[in-house]
C-alpha positions as CSV (number, residue, x, y, z in Angstrom):
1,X,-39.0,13.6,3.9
2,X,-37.0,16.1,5.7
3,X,-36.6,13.7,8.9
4,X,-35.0,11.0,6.4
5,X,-32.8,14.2,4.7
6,X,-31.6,15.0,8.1
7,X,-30.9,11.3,9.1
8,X,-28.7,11.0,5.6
9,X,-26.3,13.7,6.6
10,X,-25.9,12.7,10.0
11,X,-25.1,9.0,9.3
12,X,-23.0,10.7,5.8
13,X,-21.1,12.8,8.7
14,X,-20.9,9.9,11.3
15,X,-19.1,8.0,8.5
16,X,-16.4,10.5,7.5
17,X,-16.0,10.6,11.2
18,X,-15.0,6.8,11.6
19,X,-12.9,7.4,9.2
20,X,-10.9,9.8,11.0
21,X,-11.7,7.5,14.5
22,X,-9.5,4.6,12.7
23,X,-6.9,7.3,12.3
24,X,-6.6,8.0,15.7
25,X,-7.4,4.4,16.3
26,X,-3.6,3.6,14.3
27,X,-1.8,6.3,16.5
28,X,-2.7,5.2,19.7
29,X,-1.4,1.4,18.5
30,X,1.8,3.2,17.0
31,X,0.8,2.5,13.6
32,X,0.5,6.4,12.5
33,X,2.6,9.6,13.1
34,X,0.8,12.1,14.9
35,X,1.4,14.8,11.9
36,X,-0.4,12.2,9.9
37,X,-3.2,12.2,12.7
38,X,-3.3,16.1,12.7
39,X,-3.4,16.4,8.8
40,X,-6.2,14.0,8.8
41,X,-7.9,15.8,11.3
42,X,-8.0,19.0,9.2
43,X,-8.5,17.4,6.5
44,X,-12.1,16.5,8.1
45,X,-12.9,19.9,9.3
46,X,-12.0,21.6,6.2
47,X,-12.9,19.3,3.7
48,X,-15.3,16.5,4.2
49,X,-17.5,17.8,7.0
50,X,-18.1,21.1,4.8
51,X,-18.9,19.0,1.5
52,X,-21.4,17.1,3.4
53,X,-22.9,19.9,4.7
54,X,-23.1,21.8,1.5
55,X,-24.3,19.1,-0.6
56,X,-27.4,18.3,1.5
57,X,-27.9,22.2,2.1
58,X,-28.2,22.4,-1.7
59,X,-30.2,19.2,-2.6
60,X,-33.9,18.8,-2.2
61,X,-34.5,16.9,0.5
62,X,-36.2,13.8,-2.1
63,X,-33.0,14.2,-3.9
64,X,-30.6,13.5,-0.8
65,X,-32.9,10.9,0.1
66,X,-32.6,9.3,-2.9
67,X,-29.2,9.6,-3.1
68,X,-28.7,8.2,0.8
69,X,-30.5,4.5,-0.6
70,X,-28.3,4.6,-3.2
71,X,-25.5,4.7,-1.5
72,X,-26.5,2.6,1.3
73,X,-26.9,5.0,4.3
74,X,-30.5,4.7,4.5
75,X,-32.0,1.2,4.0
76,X,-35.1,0.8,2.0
77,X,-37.3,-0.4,5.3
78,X,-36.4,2.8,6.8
79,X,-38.4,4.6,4.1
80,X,-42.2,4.9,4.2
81,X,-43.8,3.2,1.5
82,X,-45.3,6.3,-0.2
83,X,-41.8,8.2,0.0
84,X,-40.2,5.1,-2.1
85,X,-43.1,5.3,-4.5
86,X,-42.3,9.2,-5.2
87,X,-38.3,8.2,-5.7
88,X,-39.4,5.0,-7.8
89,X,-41.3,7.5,-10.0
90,X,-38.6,10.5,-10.0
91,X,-36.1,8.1,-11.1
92,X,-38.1,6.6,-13.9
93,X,-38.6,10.0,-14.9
94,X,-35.0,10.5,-15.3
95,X,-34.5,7.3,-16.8
């Protein structure tokens, strides 16, 4: 479970980041001002990059997980079958 955790932030982090690559993306074609590129930039470091980190440093790792399906950065395949059974059965618990 702690492999899948791990994979969640990195692919939650490696999205923020594209983010920021279509940024610099728009300034090499002209399209943005470089203070727009640097405030982004911080932006990133500040912000985003230190709520990812602190949201899956504080979430169980069945928790972030779960929360990676649901939002589409792990797909179910890439789940073992008796990790999706425990989520089915934490989230009907919750329902």
């Amino acid at each position: 479970m702690l492999d899948l955790a791990n994979l969640a932030y990195e692919r939650e982090l490696r999205r923020e980041l594209s983010r920021v690559q279509r940024h610099i993306d728009q300034y090499r074609e002209r399209e943005s001002k470089f203070f727009n590129l640097h405030d982004i930039r911080l932006k990133f470091y500040r912000e985003a990059s230190d709520e990812i980190w602190h949201l899956y440093d504080r979430l169980e790792p069945d928790k972030a997980v779960e929360r990676a399906v649901a939002l589409g950065l792990l797909a179910a395949d890439e789940v073992p079958d008796d990790i999706q059974h425990t989520l089915r059965r934490a989230v009907r618990c919750v329902s």
